[in-house]
FISELO-882280 format. One line per 2 residues: number of its first residue (from 1); their letters; for each residue x, y, z of N, C-alpha, C. Coordinates in pm, whole numbers, plus 32768, in hexadecimal, padded with zeros to 4 digits. Layout:
<nodes>
NUM> A> X,Y,Z,X,Y,Z,X,Y,Z; ...
</nodes>
This chain:
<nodes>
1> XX> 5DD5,D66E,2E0D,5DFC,D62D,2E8A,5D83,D617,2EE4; 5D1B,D67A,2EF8,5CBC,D686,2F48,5C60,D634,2F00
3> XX> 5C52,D622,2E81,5BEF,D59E,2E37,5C26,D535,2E62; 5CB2,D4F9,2E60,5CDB,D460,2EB9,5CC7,D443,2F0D
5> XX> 5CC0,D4C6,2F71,5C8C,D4A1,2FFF,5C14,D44E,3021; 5BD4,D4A2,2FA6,5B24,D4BB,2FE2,5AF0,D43E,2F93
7> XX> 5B51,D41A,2F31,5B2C,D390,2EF7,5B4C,D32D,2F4D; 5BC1,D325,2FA4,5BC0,D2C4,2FF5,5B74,D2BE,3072
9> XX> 5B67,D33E,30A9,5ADE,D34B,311C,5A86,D2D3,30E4; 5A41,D325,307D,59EF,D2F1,303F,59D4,D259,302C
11> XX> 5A6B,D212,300B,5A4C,D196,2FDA,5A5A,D14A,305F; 5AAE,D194,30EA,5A8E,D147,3185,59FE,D149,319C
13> XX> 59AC,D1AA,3197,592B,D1D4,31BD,58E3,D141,3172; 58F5,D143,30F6,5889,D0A8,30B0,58CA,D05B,30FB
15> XX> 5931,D031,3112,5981,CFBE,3157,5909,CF93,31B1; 5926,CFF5,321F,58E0,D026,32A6,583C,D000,3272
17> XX> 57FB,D014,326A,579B,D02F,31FD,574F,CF81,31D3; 57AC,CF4E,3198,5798,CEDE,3121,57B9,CE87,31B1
19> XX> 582A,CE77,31E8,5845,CE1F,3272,5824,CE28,330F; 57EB,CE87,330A,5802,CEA7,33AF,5849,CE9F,33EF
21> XX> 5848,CF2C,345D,58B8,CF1B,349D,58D4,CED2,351E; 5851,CE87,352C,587D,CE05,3584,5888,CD88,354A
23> XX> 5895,CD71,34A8,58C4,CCFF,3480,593C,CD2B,344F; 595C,CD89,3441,5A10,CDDD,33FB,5A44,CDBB,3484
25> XX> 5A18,CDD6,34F4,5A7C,CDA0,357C,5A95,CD3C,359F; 5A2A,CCDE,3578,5A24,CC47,35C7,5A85,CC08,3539
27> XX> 5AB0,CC3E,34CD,5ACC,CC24,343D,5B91,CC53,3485; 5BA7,CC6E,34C7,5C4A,CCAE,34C9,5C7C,CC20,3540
29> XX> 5C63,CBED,3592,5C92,CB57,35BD,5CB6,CB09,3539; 5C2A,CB02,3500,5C43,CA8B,34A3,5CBC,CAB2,341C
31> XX> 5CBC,CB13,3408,5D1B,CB32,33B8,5DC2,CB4A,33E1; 5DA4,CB42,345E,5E31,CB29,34A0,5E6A,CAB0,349D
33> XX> 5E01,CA7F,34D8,5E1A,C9BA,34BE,5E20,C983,342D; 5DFA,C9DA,3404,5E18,C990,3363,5E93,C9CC,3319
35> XX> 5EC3,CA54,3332,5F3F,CA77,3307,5FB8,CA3E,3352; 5FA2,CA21,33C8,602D,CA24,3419,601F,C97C,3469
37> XX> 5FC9,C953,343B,5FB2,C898,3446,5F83,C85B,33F8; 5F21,C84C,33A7,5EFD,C801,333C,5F30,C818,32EC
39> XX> 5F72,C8B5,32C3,5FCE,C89E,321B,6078,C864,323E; 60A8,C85E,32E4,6133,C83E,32C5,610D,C7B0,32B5
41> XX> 60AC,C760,32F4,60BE,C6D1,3302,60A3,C6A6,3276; 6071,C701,3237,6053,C6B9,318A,60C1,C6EC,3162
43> XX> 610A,C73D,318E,61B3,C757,315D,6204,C6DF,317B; 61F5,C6A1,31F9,6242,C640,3218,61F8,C5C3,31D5
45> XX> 615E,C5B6,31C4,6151,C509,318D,6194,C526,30EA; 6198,C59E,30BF,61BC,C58F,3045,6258,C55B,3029
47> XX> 62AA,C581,3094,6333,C582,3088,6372,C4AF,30C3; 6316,C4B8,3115,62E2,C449,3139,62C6,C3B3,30D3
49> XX> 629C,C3E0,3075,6280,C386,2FE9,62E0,C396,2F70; 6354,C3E5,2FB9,63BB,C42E,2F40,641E,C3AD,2F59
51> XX> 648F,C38F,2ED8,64FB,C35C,2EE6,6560,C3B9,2F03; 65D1,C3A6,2F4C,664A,C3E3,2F7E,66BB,C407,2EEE
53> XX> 66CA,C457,2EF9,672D,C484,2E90,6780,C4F5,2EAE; 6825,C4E8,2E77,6879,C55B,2E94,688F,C5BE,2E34
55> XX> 6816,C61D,2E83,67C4,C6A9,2E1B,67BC,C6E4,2E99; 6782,C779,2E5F,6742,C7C2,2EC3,66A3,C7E1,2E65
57> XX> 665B,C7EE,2E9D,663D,C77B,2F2B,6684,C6EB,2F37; 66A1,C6C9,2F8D,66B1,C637,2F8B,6653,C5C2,2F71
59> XX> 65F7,C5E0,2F27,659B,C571,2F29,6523,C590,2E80; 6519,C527,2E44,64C6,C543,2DD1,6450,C567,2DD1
61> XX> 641C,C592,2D57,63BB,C5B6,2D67,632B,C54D,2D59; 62A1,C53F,2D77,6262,C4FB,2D81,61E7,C4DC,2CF8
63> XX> 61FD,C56C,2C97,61C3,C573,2C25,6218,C5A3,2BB5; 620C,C54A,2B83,6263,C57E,2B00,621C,C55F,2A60
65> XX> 6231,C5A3,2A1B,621F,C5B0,2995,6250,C58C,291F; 6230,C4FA,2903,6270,C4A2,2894,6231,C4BE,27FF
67> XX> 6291,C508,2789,628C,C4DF,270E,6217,C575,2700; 6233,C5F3,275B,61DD,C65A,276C,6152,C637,2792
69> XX> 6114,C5D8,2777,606F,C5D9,277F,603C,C54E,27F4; 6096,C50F,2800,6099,C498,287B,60CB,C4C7,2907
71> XX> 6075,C4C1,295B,6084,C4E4,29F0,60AF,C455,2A58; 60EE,C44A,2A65,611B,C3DB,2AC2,6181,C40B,2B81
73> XX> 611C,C389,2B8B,612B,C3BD,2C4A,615E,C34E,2C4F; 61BF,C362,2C90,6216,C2F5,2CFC,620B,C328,2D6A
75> XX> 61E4,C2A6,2DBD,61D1,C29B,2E69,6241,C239,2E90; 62A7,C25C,2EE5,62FE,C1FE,2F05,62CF,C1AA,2FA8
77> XX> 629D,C17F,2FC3,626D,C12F,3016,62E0,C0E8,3088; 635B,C0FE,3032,63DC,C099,307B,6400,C106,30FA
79> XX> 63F1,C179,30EE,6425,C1B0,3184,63D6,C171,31E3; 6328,C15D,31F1,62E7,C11A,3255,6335,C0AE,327F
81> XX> 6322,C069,31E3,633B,BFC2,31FE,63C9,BFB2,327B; 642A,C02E,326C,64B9,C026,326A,64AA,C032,3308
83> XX> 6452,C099,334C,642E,C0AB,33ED,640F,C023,3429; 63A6,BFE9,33CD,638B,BF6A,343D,63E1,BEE1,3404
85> XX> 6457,BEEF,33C1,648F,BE7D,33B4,6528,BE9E,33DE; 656E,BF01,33E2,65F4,BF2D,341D,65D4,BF1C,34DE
87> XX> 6626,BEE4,3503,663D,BEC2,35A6,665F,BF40,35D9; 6692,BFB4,35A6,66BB,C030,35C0,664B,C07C,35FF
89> XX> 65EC,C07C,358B,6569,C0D4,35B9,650C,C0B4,35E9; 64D2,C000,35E1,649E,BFC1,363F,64E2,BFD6,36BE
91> XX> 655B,BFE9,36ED,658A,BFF7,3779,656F,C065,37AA; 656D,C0E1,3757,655A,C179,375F,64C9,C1A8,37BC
93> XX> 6460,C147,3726,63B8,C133,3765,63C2,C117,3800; 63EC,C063,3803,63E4,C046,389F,6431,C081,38F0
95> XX> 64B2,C0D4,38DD,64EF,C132,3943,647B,C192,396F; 644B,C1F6,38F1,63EB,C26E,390C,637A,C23F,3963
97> XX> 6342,C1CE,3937,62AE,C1A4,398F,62D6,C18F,3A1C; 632F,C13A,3A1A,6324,C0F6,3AAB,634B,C1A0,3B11
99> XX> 63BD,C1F7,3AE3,640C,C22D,3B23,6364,C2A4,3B5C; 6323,C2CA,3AF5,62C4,C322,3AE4,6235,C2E0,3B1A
101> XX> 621B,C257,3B3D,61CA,C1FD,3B80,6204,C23A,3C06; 627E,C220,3C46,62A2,C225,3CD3,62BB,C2A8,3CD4
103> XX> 62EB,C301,3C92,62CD,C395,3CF1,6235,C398,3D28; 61BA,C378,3CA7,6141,C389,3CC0,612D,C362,3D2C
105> XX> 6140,C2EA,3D7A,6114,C2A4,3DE1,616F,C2E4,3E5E; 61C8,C317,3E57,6229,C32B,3EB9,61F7,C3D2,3ED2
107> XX> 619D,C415,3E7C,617E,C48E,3E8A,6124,C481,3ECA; 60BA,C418,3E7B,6071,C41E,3EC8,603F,C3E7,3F98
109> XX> 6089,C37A,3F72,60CA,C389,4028,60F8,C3C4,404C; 6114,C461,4034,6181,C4C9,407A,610A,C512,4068
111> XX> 60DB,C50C,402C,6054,C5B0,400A,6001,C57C,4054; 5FC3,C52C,407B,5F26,C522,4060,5F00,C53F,4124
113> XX> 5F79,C504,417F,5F89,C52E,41F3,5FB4,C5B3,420D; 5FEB,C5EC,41B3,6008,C6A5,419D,5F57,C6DD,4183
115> XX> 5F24,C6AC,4133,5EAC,C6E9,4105,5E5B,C6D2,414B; 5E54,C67C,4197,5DE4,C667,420E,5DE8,C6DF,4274
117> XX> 5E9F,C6D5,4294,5EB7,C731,42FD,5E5B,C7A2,42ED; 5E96,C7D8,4265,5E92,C865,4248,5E16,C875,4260
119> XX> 5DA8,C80E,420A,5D1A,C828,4221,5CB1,C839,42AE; 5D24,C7C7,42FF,5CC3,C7E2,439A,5D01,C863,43C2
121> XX> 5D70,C88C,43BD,5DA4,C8DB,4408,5D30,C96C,43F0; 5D7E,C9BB,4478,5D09,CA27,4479,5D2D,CAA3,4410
123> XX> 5CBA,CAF0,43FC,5CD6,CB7E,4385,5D3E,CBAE,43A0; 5D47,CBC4,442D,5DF1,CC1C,4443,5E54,CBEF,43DB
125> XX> 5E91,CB73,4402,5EEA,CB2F,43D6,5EE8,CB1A,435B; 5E55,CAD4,431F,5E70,CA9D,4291,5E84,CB00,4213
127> XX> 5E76,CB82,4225,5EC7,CBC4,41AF,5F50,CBC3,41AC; 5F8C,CBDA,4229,602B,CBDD,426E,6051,CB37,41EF
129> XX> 5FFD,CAC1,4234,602C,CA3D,41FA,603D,CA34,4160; 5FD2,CA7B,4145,5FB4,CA59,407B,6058,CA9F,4081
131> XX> 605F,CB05,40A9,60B6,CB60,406F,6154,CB3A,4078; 6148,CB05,40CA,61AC,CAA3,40E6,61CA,CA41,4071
133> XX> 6162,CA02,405D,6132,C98C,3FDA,6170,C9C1,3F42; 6155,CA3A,3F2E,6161,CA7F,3ED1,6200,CADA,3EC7
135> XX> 6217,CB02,3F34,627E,CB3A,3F2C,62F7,CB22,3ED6; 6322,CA95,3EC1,6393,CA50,3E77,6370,CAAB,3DE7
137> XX> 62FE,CAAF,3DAA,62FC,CAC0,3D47,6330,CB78,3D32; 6363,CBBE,3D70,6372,CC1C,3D62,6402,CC40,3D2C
139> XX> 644D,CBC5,3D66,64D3,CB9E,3D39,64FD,CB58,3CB4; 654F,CB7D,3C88,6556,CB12,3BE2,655B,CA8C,3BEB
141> XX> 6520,CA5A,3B8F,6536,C9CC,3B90,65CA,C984,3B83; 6627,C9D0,3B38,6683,C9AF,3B13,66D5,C9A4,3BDF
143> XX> 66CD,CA30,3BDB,6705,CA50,3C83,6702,CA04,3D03; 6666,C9BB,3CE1,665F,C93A,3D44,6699,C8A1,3D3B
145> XX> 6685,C88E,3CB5,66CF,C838,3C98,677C,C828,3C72; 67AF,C897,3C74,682A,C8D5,3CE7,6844,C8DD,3D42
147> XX> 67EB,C8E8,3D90,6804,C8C9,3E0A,6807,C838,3E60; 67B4,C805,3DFF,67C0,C75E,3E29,6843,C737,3E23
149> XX> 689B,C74B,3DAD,6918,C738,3D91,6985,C740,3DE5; 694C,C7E3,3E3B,69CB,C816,3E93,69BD,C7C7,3EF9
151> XX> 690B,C78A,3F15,691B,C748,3F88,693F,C68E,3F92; 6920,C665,3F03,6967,C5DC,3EEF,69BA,C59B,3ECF
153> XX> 6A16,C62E,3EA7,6A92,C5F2,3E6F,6B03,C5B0,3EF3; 6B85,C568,3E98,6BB1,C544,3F00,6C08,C57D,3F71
155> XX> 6C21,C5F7,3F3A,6C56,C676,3FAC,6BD1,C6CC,3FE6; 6B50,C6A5,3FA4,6ACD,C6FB,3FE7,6AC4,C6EC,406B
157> XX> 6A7F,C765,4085,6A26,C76D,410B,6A30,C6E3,416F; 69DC,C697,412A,698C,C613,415A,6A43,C5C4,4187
159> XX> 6A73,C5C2,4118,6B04,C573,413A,6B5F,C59D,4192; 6B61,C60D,41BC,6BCF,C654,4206,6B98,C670,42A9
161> XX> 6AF1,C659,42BB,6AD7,C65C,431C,6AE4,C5CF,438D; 6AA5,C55B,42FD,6AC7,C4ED,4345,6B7A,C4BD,436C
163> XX> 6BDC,C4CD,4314,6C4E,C4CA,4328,6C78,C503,43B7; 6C61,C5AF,43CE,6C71,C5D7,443E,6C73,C59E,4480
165> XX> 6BC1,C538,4485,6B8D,C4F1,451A,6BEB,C48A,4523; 6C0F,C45D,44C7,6C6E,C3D4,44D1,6C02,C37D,44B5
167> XX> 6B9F,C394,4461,6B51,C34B,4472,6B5D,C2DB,43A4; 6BB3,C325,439C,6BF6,C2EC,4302,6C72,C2F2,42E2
169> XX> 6CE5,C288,42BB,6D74,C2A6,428F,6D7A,C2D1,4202; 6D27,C2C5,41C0,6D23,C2ED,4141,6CB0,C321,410B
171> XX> 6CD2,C38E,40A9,6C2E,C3B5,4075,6BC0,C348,4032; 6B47,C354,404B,6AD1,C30E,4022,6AC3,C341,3F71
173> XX> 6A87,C2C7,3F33,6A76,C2EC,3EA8,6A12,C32A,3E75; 69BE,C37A,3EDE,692C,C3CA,3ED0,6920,C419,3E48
175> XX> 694C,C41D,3DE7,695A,C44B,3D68,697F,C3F7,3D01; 6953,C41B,3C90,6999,C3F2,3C15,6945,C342,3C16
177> XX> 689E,C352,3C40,6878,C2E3,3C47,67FC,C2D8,3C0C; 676C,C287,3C18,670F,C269,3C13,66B9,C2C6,3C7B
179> XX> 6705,C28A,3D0F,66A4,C2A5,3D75,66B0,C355,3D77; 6715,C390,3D74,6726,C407,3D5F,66C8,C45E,3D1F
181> XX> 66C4,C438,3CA9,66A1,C44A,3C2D,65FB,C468,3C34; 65BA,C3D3,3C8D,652C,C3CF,3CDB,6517,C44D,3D3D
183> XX> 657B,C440,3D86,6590,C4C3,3E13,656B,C52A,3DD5; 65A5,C56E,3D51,65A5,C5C2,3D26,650A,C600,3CE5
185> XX> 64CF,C593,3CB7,645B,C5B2,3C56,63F9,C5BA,3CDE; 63EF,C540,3D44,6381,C537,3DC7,6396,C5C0,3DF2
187> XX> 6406,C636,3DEB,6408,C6B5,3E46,63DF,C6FB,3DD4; 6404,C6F8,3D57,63CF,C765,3CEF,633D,C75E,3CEF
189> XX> 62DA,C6E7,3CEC,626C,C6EE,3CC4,61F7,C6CC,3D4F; 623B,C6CE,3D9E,61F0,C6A1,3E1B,617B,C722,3E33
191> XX> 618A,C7B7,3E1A,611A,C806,3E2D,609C,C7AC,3DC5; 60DE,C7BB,3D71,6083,C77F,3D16,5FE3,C72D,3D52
193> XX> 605B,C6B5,3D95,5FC7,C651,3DE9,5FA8,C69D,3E41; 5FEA,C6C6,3EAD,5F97,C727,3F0A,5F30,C777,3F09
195> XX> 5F32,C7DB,3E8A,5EC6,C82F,3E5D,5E5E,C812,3E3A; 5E75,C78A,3DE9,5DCD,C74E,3DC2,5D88,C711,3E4B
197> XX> 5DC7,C6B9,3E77,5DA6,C649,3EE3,5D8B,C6CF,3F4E; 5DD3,C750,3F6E,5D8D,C78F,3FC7,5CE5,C7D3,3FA8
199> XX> 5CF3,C7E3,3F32,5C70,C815,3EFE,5BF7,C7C5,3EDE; 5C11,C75C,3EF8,5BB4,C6E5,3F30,5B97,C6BB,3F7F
201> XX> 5BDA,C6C8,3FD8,5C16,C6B5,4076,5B83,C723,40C4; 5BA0,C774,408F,5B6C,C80E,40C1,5AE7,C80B,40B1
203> XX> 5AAF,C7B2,4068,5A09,C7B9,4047,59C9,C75B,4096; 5A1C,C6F4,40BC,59CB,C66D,40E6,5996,C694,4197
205> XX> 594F,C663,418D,58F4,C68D,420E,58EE,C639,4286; 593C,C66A,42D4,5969,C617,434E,5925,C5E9,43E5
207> XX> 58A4,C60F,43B9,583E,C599,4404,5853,C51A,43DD; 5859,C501,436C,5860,C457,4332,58BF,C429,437A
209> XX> 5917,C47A,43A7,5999,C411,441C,5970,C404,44A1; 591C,C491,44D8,58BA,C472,4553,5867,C3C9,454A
211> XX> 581C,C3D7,44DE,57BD,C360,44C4,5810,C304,44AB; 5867,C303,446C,58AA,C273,443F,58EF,C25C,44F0
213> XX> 5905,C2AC,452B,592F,C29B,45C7,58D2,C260,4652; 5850,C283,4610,57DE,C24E,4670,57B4,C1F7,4615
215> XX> 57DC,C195,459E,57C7,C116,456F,5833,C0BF,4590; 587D,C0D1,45FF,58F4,C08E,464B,597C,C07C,45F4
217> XX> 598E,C0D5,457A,59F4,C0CE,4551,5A6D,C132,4572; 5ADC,C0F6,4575,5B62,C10E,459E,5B58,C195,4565
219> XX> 5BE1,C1EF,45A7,5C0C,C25B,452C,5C31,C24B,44DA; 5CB0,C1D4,44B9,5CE9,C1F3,4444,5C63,C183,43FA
221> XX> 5C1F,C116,4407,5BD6,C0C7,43CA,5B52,C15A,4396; 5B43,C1B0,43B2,5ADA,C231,43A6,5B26,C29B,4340
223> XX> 5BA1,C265,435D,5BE7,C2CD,42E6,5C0F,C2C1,4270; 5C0C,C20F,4262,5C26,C1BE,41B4,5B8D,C1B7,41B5
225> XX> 5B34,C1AC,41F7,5A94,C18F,41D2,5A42,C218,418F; 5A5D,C278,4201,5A3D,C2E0,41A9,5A74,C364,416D
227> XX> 5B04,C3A0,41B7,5B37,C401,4149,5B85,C3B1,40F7; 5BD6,C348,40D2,5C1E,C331,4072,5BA4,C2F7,3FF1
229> XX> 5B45,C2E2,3FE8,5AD3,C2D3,3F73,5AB3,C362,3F57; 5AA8,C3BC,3FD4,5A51,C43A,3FB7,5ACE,C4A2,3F72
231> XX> 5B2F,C490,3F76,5B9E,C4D2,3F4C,5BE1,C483,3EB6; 5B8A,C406,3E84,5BE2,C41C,3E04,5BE8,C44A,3DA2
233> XX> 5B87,C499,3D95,5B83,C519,3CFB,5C2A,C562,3D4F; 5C45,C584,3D9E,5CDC,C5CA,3DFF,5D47,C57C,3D95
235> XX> 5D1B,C4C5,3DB7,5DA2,C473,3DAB,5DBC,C457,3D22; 5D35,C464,3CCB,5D21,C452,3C46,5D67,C4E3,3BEF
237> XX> 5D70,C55B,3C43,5D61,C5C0,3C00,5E18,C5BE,3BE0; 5E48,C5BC,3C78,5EDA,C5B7,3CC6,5F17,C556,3C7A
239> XX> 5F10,C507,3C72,5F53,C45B,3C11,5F7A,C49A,3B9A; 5F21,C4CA,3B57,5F32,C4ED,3ABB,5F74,C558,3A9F
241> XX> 5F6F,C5E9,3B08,5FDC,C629,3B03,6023,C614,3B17; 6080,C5A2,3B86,60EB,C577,3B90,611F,C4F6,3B3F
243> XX> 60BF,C4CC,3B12,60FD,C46F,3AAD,6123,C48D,3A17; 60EE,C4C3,39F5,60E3,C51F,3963,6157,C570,394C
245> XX> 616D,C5C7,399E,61FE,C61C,3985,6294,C59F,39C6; 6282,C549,3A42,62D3,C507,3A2A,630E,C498,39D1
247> XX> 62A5,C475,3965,62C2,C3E8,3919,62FF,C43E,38BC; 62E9,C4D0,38AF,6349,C50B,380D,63E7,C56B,384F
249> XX> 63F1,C54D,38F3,643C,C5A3,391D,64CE,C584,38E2; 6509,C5F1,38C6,65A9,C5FD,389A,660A,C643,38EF
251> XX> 6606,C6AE,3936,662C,C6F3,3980,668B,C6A8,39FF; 662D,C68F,3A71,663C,C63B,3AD0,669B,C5C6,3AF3
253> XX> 6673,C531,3A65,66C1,C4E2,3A51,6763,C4FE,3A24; 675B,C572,39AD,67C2,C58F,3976,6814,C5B2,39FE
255> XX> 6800,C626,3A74,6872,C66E,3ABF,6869,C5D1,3B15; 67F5,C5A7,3B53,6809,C57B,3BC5,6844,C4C5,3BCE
257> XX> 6819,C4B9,3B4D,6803,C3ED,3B26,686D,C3E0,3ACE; 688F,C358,3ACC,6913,C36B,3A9D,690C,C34D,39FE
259> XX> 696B,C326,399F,6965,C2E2,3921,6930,C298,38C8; 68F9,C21F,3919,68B2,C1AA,3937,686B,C1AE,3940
261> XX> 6827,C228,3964,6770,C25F,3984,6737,C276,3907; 6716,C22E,38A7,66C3,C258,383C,663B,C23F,3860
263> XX> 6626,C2E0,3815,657F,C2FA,382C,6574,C30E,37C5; 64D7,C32B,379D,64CF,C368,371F,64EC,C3EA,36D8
265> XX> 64E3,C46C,375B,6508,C4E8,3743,65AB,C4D4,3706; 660A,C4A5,375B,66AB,C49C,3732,6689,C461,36AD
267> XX> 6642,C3DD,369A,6652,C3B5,35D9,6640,C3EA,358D; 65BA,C44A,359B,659C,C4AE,353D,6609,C530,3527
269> XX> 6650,C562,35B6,66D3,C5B8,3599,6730,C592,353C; 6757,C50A,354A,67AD,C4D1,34F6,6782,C4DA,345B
271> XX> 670E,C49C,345C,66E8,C46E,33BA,66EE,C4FE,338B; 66AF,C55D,33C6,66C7,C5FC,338B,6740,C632,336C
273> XX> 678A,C62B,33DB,67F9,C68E,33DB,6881,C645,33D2; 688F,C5C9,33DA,68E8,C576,33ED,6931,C520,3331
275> XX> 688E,C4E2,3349,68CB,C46D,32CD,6871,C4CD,3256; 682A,C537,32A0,67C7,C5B1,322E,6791,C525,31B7
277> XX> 6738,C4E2,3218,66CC,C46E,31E2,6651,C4A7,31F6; 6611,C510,31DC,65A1,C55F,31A5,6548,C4CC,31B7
279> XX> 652A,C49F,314D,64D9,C44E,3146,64B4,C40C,31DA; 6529,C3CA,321C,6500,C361,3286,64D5,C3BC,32DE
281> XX> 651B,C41B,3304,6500,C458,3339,6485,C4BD,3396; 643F,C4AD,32E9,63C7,C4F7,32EA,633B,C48D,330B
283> XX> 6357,C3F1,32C6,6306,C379,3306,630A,C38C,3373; 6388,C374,33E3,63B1,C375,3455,636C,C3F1,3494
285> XX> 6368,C454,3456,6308,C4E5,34B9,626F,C4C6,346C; 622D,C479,3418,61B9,C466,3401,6165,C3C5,3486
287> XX> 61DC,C379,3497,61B5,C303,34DE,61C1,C335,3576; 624E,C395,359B,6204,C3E8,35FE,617E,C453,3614
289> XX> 615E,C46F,35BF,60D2,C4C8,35C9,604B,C457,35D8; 6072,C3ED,35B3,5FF2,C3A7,35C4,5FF8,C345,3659
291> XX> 606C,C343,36B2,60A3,C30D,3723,6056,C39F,378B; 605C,C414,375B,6035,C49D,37A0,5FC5,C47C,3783
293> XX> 5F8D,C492,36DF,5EE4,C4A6,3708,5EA3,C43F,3754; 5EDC,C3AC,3748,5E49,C351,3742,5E39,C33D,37E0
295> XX> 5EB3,C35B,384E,5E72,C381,38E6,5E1C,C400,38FE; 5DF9,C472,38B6,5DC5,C4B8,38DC,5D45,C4BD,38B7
297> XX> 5D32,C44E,381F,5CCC,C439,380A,5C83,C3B6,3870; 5CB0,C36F,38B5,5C86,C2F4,38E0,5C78,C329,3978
299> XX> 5C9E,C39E,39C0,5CA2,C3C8,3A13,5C15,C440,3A12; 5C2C,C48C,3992,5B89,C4B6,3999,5AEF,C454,3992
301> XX> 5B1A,C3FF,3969,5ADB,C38C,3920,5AA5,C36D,39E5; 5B1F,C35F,3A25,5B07,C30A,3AAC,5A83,C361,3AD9
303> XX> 5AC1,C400,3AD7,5AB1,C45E,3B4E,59ED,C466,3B11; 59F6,C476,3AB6,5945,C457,3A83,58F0,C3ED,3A9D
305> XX> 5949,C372,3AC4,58DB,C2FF,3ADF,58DB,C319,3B58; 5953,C352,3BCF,5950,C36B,3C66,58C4,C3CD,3C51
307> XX> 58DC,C438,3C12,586A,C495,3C1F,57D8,C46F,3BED; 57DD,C413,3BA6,575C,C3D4,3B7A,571A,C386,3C0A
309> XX> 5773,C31E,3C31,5741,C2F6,3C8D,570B,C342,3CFD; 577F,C38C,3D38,5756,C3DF,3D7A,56AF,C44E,3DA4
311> XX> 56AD,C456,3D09,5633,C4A7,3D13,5596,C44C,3D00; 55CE,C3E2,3CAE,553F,C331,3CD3,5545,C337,3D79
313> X> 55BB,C366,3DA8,55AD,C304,3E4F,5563,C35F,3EA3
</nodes>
């Protein structure tokens, strides 16, 4: 027993040894990202290129073995083809973009005057504010977006107060919609923009508004001239967190949007669990992953030429 030990000491010690133990550390990220993201998505392109069949698994396999000694691969190509030629999932795409375009923009007009605040405001206050900012998240996600419910439905909060006033004979349709649905994601992800755009906010150096003030420019003409340029690594950072988790959101639409709301998160529920279409399914969560990566790549892409310039100027 005491020889197994000392053999495995032993064989950590060469590990240690043969790798170092500051490339064995910087070595445990990347192996995270490759077990728990790069091997499911090659789980999914594989399932992805499968034909649909009623088996378990539901879907064929991609190599098979003809006549014992012949290896043959079939790639089924028709689930792609099937996304951009069905009106179903083309509607799904332009539901997800546009809906996940306007939270972005609607966050970011709600944040970016929050993040200013927070940033001029004085030390007293601005931990009180972040914390404020942050606080929602202490609550479940599920719980808040429950609570939207209690407050939009048509016996909610919101309906029973205006009724009181007399200020409605009948309840308002604040649920079971689109705009709802938006309401819902702009309050879930709104820390989101705040946090970046404040942490950009916070660096920029506010003589340049003195000077841009004794070069006879306005306040607000001093405030698109120089913090809204000096703050967009903030707006670049903020956009992509809020756009990224809303173009794949399922949650939200499902309680708050009605039937009619196809996104892509609800298609992919379906094709899984519904019509258990594995295959489309899995296209459908591969064409969303490349809708996620390619803003965050075009957004780092931005934030490097801002910083390039920046440091020529």
């Amino acid at each position: 027993m005491y020889r197994i030990e000392e053999r495995i000491i032993s064989w950590c010690n060469g590990l240690l040894k043969k790798f170092g133990g500051r490339n064995l550390i910087i070595s445990i990220p990347y192996i995270w990202i490759f077990l728990f993201f790069i091997c499911p998505c090659l789980i999914l392109i594989k399932i992805s290129f499968s034909e649909e069949v009623l088996a378990i698994p539901p879907y064929t396999s991609l190599i098979d073995w003809v006549s014992g000694a012949t290896l043959q691969i079939r790639l089924n190509l028709g689930n792609y083809l099937t996304l951009f030629t069905d009106e179903m999932y083309m509607e799904g795409f332009a539901t997800s973009i546009l809906i996940a375009g306007a939270c972005t923009i609607c966050c970011l007009i709600l944040g970016f005057p929050m993040a200013y605040a927070i940033a001029r405001s004085s030390e007293k206050y601005r931990s009180i504010l972040l914390m404020l900012v942050v606080l929602p998240f202490w609550t479940s996600f599920l719980i808040r977006v429950y609570a939207w419910i209690v407050l939009l439905s048509p016996a909610g909060v919101i309906n029973n107060i205006l009724m009181k006033l007399d200020l409605i004979s009948a309840p308002l349709p604040l649920i079971n919609n689109t705009y709802a649905a938006c309401l819902g994601i702009v309050y879930a992800y709104l820390p989101f923009m705040i946090l970046p755009l404040y942490s950009a906010i916070e660096k920029i150096d506010y003589s340049m508004m003195e000077a841009a003030y004794d070069l006879g420019c306005t306040p607000l003409k001093a405030f698109f001239a120089v913090i809204v340029p000096l703050a967009m690594p903030g707006i670049f950072a903020g956009s992509a967190l809020v756009f990224v988790p809303a173009i794949g959101e399922f949650v939200i639409p499902e309680l708050l949007g009605d039937a009619q709301t196809l996104t892509i998160g609800r298609l992919v529920w379906n094709e899984f669990f519904c019509n258990l279409s594995w295959p489309t399914a899995a296209a459908l969560s591969i064409i969303l992953l490349i809708f996620v990566v390619l803003p965050i790549v075009l957004a780092q892409r931005q934030k490097e030429l801002v910083s390039t310039k920046e440091q020529q100027q």
